[in-house]
C-alpha positions in Angstrom: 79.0 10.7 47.2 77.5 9.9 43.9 76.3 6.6 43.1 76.7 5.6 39.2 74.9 2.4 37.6 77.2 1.0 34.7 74.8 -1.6 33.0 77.8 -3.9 30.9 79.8 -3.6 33.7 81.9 -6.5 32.4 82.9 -5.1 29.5 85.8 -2.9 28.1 84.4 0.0 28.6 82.4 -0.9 32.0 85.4 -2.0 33.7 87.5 1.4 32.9 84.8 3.3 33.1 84.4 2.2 36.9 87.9 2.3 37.6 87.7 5.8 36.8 84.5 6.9 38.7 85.3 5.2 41.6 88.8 7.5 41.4 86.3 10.4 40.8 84.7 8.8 44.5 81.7 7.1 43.0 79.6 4.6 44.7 79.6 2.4 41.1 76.9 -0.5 40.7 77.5 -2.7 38.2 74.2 -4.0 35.9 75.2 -7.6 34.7 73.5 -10.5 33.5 76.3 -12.6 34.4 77.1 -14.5 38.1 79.9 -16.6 37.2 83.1 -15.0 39.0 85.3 -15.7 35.6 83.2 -13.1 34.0 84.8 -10.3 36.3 87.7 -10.9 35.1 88.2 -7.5 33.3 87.2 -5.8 37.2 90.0 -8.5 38.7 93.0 -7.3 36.1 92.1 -3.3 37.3 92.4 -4.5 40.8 88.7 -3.0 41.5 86.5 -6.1 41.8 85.9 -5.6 45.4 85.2 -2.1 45.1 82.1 -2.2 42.8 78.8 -4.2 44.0 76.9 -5.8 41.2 73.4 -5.9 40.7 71.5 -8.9 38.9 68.7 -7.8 37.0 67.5 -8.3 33.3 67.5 -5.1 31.2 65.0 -6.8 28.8 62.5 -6.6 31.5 60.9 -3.3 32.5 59.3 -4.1 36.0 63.2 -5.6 36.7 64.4 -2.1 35.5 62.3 0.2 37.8 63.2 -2.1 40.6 66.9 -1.4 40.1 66.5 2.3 39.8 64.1 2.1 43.1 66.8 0.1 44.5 70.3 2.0 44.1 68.7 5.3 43.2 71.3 6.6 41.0 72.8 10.0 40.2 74.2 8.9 37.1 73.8 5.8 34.0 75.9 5.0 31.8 74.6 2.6 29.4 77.4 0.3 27.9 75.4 -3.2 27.6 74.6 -4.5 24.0 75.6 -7.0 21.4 78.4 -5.5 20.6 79.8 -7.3 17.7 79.7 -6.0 14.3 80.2 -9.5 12.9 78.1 -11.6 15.0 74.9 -9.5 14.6 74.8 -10.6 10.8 74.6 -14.3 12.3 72.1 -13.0 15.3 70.3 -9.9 13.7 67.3 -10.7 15.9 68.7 -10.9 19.4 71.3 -7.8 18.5 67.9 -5.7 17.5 65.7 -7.0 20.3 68.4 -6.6 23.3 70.0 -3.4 21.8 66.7 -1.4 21.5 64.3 -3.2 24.2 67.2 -2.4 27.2 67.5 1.3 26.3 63.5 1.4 25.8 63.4 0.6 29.4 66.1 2.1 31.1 64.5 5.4 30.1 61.2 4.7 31.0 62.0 3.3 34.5 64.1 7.6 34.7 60.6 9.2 33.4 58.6 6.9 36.0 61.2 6.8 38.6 63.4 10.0 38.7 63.9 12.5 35.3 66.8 14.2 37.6 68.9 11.1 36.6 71.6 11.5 34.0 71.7 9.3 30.9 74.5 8.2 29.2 73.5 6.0 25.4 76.5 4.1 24.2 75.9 4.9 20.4 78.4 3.9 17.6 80.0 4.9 14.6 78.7 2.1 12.7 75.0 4.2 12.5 76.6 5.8 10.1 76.9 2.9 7.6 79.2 3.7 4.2 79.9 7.1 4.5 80.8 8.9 1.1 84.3 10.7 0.7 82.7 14.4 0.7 81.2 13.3 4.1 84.3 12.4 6.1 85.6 13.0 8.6 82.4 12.7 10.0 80.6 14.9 12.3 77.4 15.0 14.6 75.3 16.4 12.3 75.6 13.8 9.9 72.5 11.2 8.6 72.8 8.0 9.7 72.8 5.1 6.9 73.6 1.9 8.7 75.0 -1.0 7.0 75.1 -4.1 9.5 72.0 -5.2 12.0 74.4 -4.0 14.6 74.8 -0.6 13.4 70.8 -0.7 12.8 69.7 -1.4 16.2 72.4 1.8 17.7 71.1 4.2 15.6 67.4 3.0 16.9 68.5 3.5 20.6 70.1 6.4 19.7 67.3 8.0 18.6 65.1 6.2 21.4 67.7 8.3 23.8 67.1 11.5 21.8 63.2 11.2 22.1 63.0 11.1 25.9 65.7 14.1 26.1 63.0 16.3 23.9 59.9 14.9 24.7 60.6 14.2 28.5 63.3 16.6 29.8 65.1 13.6 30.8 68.9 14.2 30.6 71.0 11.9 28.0 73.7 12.3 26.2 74.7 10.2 23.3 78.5 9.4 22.9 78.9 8.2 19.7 82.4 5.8 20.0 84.6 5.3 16.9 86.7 2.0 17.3 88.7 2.3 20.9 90.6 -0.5 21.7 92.9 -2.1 24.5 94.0 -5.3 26.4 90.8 -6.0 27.5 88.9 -5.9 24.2 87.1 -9.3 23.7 88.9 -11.6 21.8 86.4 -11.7 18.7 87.5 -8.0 18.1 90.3 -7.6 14.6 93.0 -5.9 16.6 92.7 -7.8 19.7 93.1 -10.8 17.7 96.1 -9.3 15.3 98.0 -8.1 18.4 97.4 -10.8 20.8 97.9 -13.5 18.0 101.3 -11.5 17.0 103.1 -11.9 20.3 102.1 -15.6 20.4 103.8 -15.5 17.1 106.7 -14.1 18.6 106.6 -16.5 21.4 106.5 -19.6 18.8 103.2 -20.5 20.0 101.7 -20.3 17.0 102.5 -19.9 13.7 99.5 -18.1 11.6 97.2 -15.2 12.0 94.1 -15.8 9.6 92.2 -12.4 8.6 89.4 -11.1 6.6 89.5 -7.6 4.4 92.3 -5.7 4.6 90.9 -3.1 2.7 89.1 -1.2 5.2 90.1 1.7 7.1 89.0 2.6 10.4 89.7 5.5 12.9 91.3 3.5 16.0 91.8 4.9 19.2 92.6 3.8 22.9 89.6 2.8 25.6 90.8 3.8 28.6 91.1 7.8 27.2 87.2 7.3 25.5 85.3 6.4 29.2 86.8 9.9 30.5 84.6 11.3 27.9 81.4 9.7 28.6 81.8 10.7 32.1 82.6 14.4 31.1 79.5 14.6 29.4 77.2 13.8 31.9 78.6 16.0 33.9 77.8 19.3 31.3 74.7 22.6 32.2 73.0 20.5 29.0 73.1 17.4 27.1 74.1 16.8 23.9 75.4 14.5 21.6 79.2 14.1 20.7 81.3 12.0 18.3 84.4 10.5 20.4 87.5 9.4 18.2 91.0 9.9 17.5 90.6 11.7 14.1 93.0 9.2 12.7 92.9 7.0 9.9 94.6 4.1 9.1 94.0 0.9 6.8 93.9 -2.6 8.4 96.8 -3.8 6.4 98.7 -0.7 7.6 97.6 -1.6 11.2 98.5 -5.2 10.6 102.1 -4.0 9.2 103.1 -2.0 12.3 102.2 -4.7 14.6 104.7 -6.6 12.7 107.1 -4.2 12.1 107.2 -3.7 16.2 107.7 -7.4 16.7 109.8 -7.7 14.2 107.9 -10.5 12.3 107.7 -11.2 8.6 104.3 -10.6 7.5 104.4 -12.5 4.5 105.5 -15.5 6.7 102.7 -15.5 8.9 99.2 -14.0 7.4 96.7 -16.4 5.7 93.1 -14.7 4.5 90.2 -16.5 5.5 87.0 -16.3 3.6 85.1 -17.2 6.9 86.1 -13.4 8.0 84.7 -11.7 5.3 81.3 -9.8 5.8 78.4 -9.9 3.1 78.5 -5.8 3.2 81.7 -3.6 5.4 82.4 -0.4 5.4 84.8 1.1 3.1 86.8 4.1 5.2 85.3 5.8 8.2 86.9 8.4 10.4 85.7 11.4 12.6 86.1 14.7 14.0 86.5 15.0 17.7 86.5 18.9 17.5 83.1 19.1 19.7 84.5 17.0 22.2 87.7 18.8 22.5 86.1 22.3 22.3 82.6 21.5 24.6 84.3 18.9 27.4 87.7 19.9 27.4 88.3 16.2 26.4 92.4 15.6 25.3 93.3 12.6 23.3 96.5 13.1 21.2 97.8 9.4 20.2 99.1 8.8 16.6 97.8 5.2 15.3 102.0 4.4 15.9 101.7 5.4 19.7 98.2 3.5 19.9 99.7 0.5 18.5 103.0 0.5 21.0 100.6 1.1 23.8 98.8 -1.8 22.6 101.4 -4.2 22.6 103.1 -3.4 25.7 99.0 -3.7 27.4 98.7 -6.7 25.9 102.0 -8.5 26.6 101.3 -7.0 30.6 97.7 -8.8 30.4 99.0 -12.2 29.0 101.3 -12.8 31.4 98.5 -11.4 34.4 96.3 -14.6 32.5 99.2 -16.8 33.0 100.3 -16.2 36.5 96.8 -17.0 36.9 97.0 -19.9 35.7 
């Protein structure tokens, strides 16, 4: 049996990613700062809280670190903790850096000290890239990073932090460098969480207005659960590497917001106000990627239109609120 550490455990991606290693027969620890029980409540909804064990120990500290690694001695680690929000790292750009490079910093170290047989997964992120011109899309792994948000900034740091200790150490990590991937357990300060989950109540005449930001942008959207099966399919390659996961879609927030609609069969026009508060001081124009690596290297599938995305992101979401309400 392998045993895998998942450090952001509670997240999105943590909790599918465990669901699907422990499928895969994984002994799965979970690395989480959190203790309250309401926190596993992404673990609850997959019906695998009592199947993972959590650890407690503070990424920010390396002594904390080499203890956990002494501790569980893992096969595998995927990295997914982080200040993950685009947004909210122009209002916190110092804790975003300091937790987002310092926790990657000494996760590696504690594998050079500890154990350089253990695998390495980075959570990277296509916001490294920053404002990508037309001639460069869709973007590929060879492309410069140009980042345009203290978010973006501090993955392209631990990107390259990850990179270093693969070439200067021998220390497998592999990079996955995640376009927007969405689903029902998305936190609720995410745009499409928020338009979807904010549309049914619509429908449900719970509320009557969706407030929004730029419309403008476009964005390559794709589905979580489908994303984790690459991250563990890298780790699991003769050499590590780096690879750009995404749908190779794009589509324009408007349009996005417009097919929600369209499927709930809502007026737009009735329901949409812009709010000033959602605009960022800089965003990216259009971004979108090629998953050809992936597909060719790991043998990874993904194969959803932005239409199919959307339904199965509906029919998630409407499944999820009412798991919320029956728990009252």
């Amino acid at each position: 049996m392998k045993t895998a550490l998942i450090t952001g455990i509670t997240g999105q991606d943590g909790a599918y990613l465990a669901k699907l290693l422990l499928s895969k027969g994984y002994r799965v620890i979970g690395l989480t700062r959190q203790t309250d029980s309401k926190a596993l409540y992404r673990l609850a909804y997959l019906g695998i809280d009592d199947q993972v064990e959590l650890a407690h120990h503070d990424l920010t500290d390396p002594k904390s670190v080499l203890s956990c690694l002494e501790e569980y001695h893992p096969d595998e680690i995927y990295n997914l903790a982080a200040q993950s929000s685009v947004g909210q790292s122009f209002k916190i750009p110092q804790e975003t850096f300091s937790f987002n490079t310092l926790s990657v910093m000494n996760l590696l170290d504690a594998i050079r000290q500890f154990d350089k047989k253990i695998r390495f997964y980075q959570a990277s992120s296509s916001e490294m890239f920053g404002n990508v011109t037309l001639q460069n899309l869709p973007i590929r792994e060879s492309l410069l990073f140009h980042p345009v948000s203290p978010y973006g900034i501090s993955k392209a740091s631990a990107h390259w932090l990850a990179v270093n200790y693969r070439e200067a150490y021998g220390i497998f990590t592999a990079c996955g460098i995640l376009f927007n991937h969405e689903s029902a357990l998305r936190g609720d300060n995410f745009v499409v969480k928020k338009i979807i989950n904010t549309a049914i109540r619509i429908k449900n005449g719970e509320v009557n207005e969706l407030n929004v930001g730029n419309l403008a942008i476009s964005r390559d959207w794709g589905y979580a659960p489908k994303y984790v099966e690459a991250m563990w399919m890298m780790l699991q390659q003769d050499l590590p590497t780096d690879y750009v996961i995404c749908s190779g879609n794009v589509t324009s927030l408007l349009e996005l917001l417009r097919q929600v609609f369209r499927h709930l069969d809502l007026d737009m026009r009735a329901h949409i106000r812009l709010d000033p508060q959602f605009m960022r001081s800089l965003d990216l124009a259009m971004i979108y990627g090629d998953n050809t690596k992936a597909k060719s290297d790991l043998g990874w599938q993904y194969n959803m239109d932005t239409q199919a995305l959307i339904d199965q992101l509906i029919n998630d979401e409407k499944s999820w609120m009412a798991w919320k309400e029956k728990l009252g």
